[in-house]
C-alpha positions, 0 to 999 in steps of 0.5 A: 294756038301756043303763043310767045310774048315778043317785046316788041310785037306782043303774043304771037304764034309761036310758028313765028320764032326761032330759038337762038341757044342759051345765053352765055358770056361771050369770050374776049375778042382775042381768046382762042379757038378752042374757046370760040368753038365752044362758045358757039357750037356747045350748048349746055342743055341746062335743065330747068329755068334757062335764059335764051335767045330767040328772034321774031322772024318776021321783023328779025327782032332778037330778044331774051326769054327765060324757060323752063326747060322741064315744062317749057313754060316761058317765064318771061321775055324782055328786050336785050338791051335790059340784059346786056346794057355794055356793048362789046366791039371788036375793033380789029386793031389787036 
């Protein structure tokens, strides 16, 4: 049984994950369209060591995990918040 260290539940089966993409700079609030799209429909499919986003489906946990995209050996997971510390809000008054 392949297993997935979740940060929050431990190593479970890997049936229970969903793979949310590459981690990536999110662009400003108000940067346009072209840069937005990119942002969420273009991936990079980097080869080799990646940081992505994955989620625990059954507690909707999102965390991060390092990959290596070559032997699909994860490398380690941790919390987002050990990642990203600022938060980004958008508050509408732009």
């Amino acid at each position: 049984m392949k297993t997935l260290n979740c940060p929050l539940n431990g190593p479970r089966n890997i049936t229970e994950f969903a793979y949310g993409g590459e981690v990536e700079k999110m662009p400003a609030p108000d940067a346009g369209a072209h840069d937005w799209a990119a942002y969420v429909f273009i991936e990079k499919n980097t080869r080799g060591v990646v940081r992505e986003w994955w989620m625990h489906l059954p507690t909707s946990y999102w965390f991060i995990a390092d990959r290596n995209t070559e032997s699909n050996e994860v490398i380690a997971t941790y919390p987002a918040d050990e990642i990203f510390i600022e938060k980004t809000g958008f508050t509408g008054d732009g």
